[in-house]
C-alpha positions in Angstrom: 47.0 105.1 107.9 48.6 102.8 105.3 52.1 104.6 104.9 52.1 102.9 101.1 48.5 105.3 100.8 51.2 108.4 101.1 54.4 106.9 99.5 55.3 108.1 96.0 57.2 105.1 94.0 60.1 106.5 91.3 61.0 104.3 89.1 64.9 105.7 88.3 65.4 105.3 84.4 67.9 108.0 84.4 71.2 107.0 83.8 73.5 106.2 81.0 73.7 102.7 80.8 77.2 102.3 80.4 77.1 98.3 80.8 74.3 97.9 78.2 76.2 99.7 75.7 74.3 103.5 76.3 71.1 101.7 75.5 67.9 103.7 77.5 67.8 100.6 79.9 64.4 101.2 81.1 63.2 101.0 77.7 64.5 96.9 76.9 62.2 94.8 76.6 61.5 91.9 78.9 59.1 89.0 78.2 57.4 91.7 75.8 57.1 94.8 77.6 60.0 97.1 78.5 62.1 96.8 81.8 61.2 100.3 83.4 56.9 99.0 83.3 57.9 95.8 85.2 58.8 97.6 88.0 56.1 100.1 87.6 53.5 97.2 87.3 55.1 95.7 90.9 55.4 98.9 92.6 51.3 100.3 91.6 49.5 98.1 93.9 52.0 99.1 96.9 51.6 102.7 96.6 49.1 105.5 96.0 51.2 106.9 92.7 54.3 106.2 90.8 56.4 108.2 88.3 59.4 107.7 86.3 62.9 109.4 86.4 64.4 109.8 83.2 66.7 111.7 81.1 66.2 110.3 77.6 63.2 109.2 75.6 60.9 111.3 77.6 58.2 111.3 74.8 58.2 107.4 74.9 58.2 107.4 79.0 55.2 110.3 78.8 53.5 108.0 76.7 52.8 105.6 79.6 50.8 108.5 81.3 52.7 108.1 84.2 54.5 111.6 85.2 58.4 112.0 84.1 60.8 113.7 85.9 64.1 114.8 84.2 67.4 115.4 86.1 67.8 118.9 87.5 71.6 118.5 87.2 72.7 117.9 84.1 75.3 114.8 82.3 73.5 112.2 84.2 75.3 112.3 87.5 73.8 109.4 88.5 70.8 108.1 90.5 71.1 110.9 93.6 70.7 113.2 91.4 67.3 111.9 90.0 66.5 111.7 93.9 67.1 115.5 94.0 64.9 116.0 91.0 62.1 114.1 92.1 62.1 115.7 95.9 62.4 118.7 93.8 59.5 118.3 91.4 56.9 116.2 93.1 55.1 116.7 96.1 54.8 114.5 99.3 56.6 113.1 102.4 57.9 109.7 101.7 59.6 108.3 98.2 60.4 104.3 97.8 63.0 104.6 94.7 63.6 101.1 92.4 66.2 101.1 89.6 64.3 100.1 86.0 66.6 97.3 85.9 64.8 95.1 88.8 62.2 93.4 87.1 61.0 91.0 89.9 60.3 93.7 92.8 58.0 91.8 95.6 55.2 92.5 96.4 56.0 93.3 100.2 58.8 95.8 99.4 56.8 99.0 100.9 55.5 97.2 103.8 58.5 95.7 105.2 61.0 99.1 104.3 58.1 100.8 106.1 58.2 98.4 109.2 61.8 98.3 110.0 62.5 101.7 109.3 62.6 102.6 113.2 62.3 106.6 112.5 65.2 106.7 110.6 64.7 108.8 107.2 66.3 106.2 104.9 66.3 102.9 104.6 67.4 100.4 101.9 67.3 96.2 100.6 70.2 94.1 102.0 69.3 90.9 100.1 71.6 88.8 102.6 75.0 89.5 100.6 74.8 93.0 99.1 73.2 96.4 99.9 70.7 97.8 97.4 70.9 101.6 97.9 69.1 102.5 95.3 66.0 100.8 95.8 65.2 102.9 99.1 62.8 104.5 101.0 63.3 108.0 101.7 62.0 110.8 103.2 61.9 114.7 101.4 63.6 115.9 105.0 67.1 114.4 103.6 66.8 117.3 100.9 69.1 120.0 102.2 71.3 117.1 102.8 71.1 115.7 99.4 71.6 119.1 97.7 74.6 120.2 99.7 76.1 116.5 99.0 76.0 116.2 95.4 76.8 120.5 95.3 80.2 119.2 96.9 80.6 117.0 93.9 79.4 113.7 95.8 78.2 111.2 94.1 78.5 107.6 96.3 74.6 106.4 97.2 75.7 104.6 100.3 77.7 107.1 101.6 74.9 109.4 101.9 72.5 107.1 103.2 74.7 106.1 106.2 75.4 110.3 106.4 71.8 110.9 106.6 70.9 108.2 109.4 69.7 105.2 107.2 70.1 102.3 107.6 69.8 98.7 105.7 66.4 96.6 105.9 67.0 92.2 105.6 65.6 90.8 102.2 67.8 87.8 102.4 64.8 85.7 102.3 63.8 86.7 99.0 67.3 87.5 97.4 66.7 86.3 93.8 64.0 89.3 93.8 66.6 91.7 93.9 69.0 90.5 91.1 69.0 93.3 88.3 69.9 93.8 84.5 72.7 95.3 83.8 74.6 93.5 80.5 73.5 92.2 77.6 74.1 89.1 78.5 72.5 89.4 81.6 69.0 90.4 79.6 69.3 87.4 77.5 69.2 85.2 80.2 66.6 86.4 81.6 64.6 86.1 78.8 65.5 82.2 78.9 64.4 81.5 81.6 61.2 79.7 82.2 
């Protein structure tokens, strides 16, 4: 069996934006259509279903058809917490999360996490000069882990990975997939380029 046939993709559109001004990140648009669907779009043909985690602007995200999932915790603390909420809300095994502000996902993401994962219950993109926690692979069984983590007032994504056993997959040959949107400037260039 495939393992993308029993992976769930989350597409984390939860947070405050803090960088972009409070703006519902997920919800910028990019080359016409907003951030949070470009990742959507890349992650569908890897995986048998994807939903969205999100805190504000629910009706718009529902819109899409795809299912939302709003924190459990509330004041947005941050993307383990949507993790939580999703382990907490959706069924299935196996969860491949990717922050809304990664427009260029590749198309090999679920395949090569699911290769080099080696039994361990997380891993995560190392694009060859900086670890990507939050776009991660991640089994349900880190739950009890999770909840007891962020019920200590934890909030560091890395920290918990590398608690839980994970560890970080190579992307370095494809690291310009993995550069994200985070500033205003940083959306207006990428809507110059060509």
């Amino acid at each position: 069996m495939n393992l993308g046939e029993v992976i769930t993709g989350v597409v984390l559109a939860g947070g405050k934006a803090r960088r972009m001004g409070g703006a519902d990140k997920g919800l910028l648009e990019l080359d016409g259509k907003p951030l949070w669907r470009h990742v959507a779009d890349a992650l569908a043909p890897q995986l048998a279903t994807v939903v969205i985690s999100a805190n504000r602007h629910l009706d718009i995200y529902q819109a899409s058809g795809l299912k939302v999932i709003p924190d459990s915790i509330a004041d947005f603390p941050g993307p383990l917490a949507g993790m939580l909420s999703v382990f907490q809300q959706v069924a299935g095994d196996w969860f491949l999360f990717c922050p809304c502000d990664n427009p260029c996902i590749p198309h090999t993401l679920v395949d090569r996490l699911a290769a080099q994962r080696h039994g361990a219950p997380v891993v995560w993109v190392h694009d060859g000069e900086r670890d990507h926690p939050t776009i991660a692979l991640i089994n349900r069984a880190v739950e009890p882990q999770l909840t007891a983590y962020l019920q200590a007032g934890e909030r560091r994504v890395m920290i918990f990975m590398r608690q839980v056993g994970g560890h970080a997959v190579d992307f370095s040959d494809c690291k310009e997939a993995f550069v994200n949107v985070n500033t205003p400037e940083e959306l207006a260039q990428w809507q110059k380029r060509p």
